[in-house]
Structures are given as structure tokens and as C-alpha cells.
C-alpha positions in Angstrom: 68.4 98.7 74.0 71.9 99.3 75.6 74.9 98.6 73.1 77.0 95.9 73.4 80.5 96.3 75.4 82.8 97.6 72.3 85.2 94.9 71.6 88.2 96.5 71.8 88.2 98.8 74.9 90.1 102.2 73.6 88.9 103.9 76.7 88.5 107.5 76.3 90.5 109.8 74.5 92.4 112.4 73.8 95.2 112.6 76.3 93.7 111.3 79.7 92.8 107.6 81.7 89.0 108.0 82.5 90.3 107.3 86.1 93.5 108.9 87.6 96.6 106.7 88.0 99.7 108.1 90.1 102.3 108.1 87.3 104.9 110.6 88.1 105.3 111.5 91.3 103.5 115.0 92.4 105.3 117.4 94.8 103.6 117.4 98.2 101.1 120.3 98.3 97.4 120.4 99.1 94.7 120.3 96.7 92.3 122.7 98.5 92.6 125.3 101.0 90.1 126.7 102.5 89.8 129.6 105.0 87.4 131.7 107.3 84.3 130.5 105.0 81.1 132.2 106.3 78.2 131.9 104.9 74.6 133.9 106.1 71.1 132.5 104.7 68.4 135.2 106.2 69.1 135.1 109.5 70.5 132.0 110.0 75.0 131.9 110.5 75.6 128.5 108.3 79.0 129.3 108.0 81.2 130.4 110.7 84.8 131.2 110.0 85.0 127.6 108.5 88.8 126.6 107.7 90.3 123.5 106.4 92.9 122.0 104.4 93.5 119.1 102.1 96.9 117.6 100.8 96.8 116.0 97.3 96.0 112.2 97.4 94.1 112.1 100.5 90.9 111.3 101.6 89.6 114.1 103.7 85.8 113.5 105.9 83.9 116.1 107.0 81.5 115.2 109.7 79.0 117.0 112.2 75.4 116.6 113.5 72.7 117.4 111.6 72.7 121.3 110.8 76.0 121.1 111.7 77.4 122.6 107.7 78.5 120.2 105.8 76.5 120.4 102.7 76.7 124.0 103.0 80.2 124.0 102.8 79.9 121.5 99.8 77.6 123.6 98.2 80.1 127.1 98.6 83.3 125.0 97.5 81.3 123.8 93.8 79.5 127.0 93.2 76.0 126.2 93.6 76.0 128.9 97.0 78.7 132.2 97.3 79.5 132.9 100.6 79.4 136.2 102.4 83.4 135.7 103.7 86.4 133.5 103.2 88.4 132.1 100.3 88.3 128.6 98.7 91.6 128.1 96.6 92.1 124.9 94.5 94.6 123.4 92.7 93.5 122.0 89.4 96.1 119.5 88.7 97.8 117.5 86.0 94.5 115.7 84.7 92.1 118.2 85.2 92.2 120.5 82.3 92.3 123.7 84.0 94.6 126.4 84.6 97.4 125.5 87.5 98.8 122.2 88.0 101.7 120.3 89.2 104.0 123.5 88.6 101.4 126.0 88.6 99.4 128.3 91.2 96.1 127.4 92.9 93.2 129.0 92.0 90.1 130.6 93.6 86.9 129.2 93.5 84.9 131.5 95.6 83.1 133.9 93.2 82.6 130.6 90.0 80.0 128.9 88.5 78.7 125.0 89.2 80.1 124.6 85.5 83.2 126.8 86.1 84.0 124.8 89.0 83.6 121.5 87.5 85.7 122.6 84.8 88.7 123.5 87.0 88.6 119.3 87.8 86.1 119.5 90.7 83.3 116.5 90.5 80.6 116.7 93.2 77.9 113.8 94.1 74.5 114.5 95.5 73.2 112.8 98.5 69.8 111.0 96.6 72.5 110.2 93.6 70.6 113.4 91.0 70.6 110.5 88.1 68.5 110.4 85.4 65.7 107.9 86.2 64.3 107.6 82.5 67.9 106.7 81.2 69.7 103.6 81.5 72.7 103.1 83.9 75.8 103.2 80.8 73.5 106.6 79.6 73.8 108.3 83.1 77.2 107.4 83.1 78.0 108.5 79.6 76.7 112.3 80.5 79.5 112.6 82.9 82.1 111.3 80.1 80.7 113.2 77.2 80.4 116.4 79.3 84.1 116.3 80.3 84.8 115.6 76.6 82.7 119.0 75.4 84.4 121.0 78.5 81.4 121.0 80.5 80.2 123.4 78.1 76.7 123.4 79.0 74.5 121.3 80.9 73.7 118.0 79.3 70.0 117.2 78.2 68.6 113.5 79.5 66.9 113.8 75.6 70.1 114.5 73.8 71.6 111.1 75.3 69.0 108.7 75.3 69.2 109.5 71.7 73.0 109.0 71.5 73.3 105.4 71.9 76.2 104.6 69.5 79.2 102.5 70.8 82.4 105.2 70.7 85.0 105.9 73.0 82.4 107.7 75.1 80.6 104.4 75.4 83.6 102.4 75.9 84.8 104.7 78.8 81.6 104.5 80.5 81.4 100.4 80.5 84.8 100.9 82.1 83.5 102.7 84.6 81.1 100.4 85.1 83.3 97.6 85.5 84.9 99.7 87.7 82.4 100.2 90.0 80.7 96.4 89.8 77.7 97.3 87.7 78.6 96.0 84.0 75.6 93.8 84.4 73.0 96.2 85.2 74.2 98.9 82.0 71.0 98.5 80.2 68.8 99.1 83.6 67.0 102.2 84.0 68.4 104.2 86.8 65.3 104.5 88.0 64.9 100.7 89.0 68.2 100.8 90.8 68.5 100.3 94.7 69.5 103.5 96.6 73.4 101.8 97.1 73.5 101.4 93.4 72.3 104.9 92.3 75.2 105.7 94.5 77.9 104.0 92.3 76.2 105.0 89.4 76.8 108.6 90.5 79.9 108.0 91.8 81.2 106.4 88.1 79.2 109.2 86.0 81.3 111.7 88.3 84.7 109.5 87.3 83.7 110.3 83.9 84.9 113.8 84.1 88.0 113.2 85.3 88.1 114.8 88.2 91.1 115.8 90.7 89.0 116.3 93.5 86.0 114.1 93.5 83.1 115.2 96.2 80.8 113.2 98.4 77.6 114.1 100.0 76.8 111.6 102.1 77.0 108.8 99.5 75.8 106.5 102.4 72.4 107.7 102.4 70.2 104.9 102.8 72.7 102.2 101.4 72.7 98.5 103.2 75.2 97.4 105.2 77.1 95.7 102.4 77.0 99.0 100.4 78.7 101.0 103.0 81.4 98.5 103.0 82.0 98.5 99.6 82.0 102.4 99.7 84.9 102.3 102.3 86.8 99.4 100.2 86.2 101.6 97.1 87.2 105.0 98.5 90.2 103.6 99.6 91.0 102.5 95.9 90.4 105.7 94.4 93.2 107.5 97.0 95.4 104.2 96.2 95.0 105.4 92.1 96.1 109.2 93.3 92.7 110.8 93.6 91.8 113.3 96.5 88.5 112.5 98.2 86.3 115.2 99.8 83.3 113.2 102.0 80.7 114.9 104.0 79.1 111.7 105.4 76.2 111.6 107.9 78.0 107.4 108.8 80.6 108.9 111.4 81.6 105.1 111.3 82.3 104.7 107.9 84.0 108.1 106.9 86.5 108.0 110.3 87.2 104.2 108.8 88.2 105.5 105.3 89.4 109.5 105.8 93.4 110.4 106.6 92.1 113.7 107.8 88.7 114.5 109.9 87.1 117.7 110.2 84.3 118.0 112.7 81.4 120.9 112.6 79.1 121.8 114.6 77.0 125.0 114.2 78.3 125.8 111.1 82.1 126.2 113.1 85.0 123.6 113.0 85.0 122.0 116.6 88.0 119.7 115.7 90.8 118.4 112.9 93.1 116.0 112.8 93.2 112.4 111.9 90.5 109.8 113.1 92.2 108.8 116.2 92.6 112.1 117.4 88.9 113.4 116.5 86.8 110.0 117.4 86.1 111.1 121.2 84.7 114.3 120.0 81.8 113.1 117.3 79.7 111.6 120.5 79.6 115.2 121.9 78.7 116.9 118.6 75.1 114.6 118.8 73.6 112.1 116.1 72.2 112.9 112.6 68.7 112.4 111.9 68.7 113.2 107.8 71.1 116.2 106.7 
């Protein structure tokens, strides 16, 4: 049985909204700089000398055929692969918690953890959404909350929250999520009865949760209806209106050159083109059509 939507909504606390807003002004500087990335798996050159760069606030798209990178990259970037070349450095941010910030240096992410990563303000989503099935939608969204509130300390057991049902400001944060993201109706829904474009909001709000200041797509448009994708584009674009940075690898060309400021085409595991969608849309015909990842 889901708990009710706490009367008074206190959001989460100590010090931070559960989703970014601008307030002051932040100097212009990228949020993520990457350079000569390579990455080897057996015999096989996924990486080549990969190189891209991301200012704070925007919405940057990585696209390519299939086998073309993408969720390699992802996976170097967030720690779940090291590469065998190249540097990632990041730059945490007011909200994130980490070291760095508005005044402060970037730092390197090459060479951390998944949890060290996510720690630093990175918040990654998995093409398939990764929920937990046997929990309820406000559950799965309250691991992402509760996990940012212990410091992404360890990884969070589907046991310990289906047990953890009590209304609190982790609760309250995750119905605002919710709201957020149009599913207040289905909280009390196991995740595991959810349509593949709703797993992708749930993942999408449970990854909110943390308060991320880079939040990361794979290809949240994996198998999602027409009326999904749009409102992925309308919500992406929200989320870099309320000063979050955006990092999509999308197998939709369409959608992600309809919602990115900058596009980064790879083929072969090497950048083949940048620049913003106008410049890059004659190049994605040549690079071939996804089938899967």
C-alpha cells in the first residue's frame, strides 16, 4: 500500500531543491570535457581518440549508427568501463555536493567508481530504465532520493525500501518528482506493470532524485510511442530551461537533433562531426540507421 501524498509538501531537505533551478547566475564554463578517449575491449577499438565538450546548461546529443560508441562512451564517463587513453574532466557544481563548483576546478573522472562518479553530481539512465519491477513507482523513485540523501554511500537494496514506506521528506520529494514527470497517479503501481515510455520517466525522476548536475541519457527512447518521445523532447527541454546540463546518447536521430544545442556524431567508435543540429543533420544519413544499440 503506497502512502498518501504528505499534506504539506516540505520537499527534500537539507540545503538543496530535488530539481535544479537557475538562481544566481553561473559563469560561462563547460560542465564536461572530454578528450582523446580510447577505449580497447579484446581486439575490438570502441574508442578512438573520442573528444567532446559540453558548456553548463545545455543539452548535448550524442548520436551514431549502431556500434558506432555511444554507450561506450557513457559507460567510461560514469565509471562502469576505464578506458585505455584520454581524460574525462567534470565540473561538479553548485548543487552537486562534490568537490569544485561555481569557483572551483574540474575534476577527473577517468580512473572513479559508478558510486564515485555519481557522487561528484553525475546521474546516468539505462536504456531498458534498470527499475525495480517488484517495487512500486514512488519506491523506485525514493532510492534515487534516499541514496543522494546517505551520499550514495552504498548501493541501495530493493528489500531495505519496500520496507521503508513511511511518509518523510524522502517521500514527499519523490511524489514531487512524480508530479514532475506526470505519474502522481500511477505511485502505488509496481514498476513492473508500467509501459516501456513510463519506466522511462520513472528512471528519469528516480535519477532527479539525486540531484544531479549532469543528468545522462541512454537512449531513453527505446521502444517509447510516438507520444512518449514527444513528451521526452518537451521535458528535456524543461530540465535545460531549470539550469540542468543534459548528456543524450539517443538511437531517435529525430528526436535528439530536435532537443540538443550541440551534436556529436560517431561512427566507429571516432567523432565524424560536432556542431549544432543544423550544421550536423546532412551527415547522420551517411553514418547508416540503428537497428538496437
Amino acid at each position: 500500500m503506497v502512502p498518501a501524498r504528505p499534506g504539506v509538501r516540505i520537499g527534500w531537505r537539507p540545503d538543496a531543491p530535488t530539481v535544479p533551478s537557475r538562481g544566481l547566475p553561473l559563469p560561462p564554463r563547460p560542465v564536461l570535457d572530454v578528450a582523446g578517449v580510447t577505449l580497447r575491449v579484446g581486439g575490438l577499438v570502441c574508442l578512438a581518440g573520442v573528444s567532446l565538450r559540453q558548456q553548463r546548461e545545455t543539452v548535448l546529443a550524442v548520436i551514431g549508427p549502431n556500434g558506432a560508441g555511444k554507450t561506450s562512451l557513457l559507460d567510461c564517463l560514469c565509471g562502469a568501463r576505464r578506458p585505455d587513453g584520454g581524460s574525462a574532466r567534470f565540473w561538479p557544481g553548485r548543487r552537486a555536493g562534490g568537490r569544485g563548483g561555481p569557483t572551483g576546478g574540474p575534476v577527473e573522472l577517468f580512473g572513479r567508481s559508478a558510486p564515485a562518479v555519481a557522487r561528484l553530481g553525475i546521474a546516468r539512465t539505462f536504456r531498458g530504465s534498470a527499475l525495480f519491477g517488484g517495487l512500486t513507482v514512488l519506491d523506485n523513485v525514493r532510492v534515487g532520493v534516499e541514496a543522494a540523501a546517505r551520499g550514495h554511500s552504498r548501493r541501495p537494496s530493493p528489500a531495505a525500501w519496500w520496507a521503508r514506506r513511511e511518509a518523510g521528506p524522502a517521500a514527499s520529494a519523490a511524489w514531487d518528482l512524480l508530479e514532475l514527470v506526470g505519474l502522481a497517479d500511477r505511485a502505488g503501481v509496481r514498476a513492473d506493470r508500467l509501459s516501456p515510455g513510463e519506466r522511462t520517466r520513472v528512471a528519469i525522476a528516480r535519477a532527479l532524485g539525486t540531484r544531479p548536475a549532469l543528468l545522462v541519457l541512454d537512449e531513453p527512447a527505446a521502444g517509447a510511442s510516438g507520444a512518449d518521445r514527444a513528451w521526452l523532447a518537451d521535458f528535456v527541454g524543461q530540465l535545460r530551461a531549470d539550469g540542468l546540463s543534459v548528456l543524450l546518447a539517443e538511437h531517435d536521430a529525430r528526436l535528439a537533433l530536435a532537443v540538443a544545442d550541440t551534436v556529436v556524431v560517431l561512427a566507429a567508435g571516432a567523432v565524424v562531426a560536432t556542431g549544432p543540429p543544423a550544421d550536423v543533420r546532412g551527415v547522420w544519413p551517411s553514418t547508416g540507421r540503428e537497428r538496437g544499440r
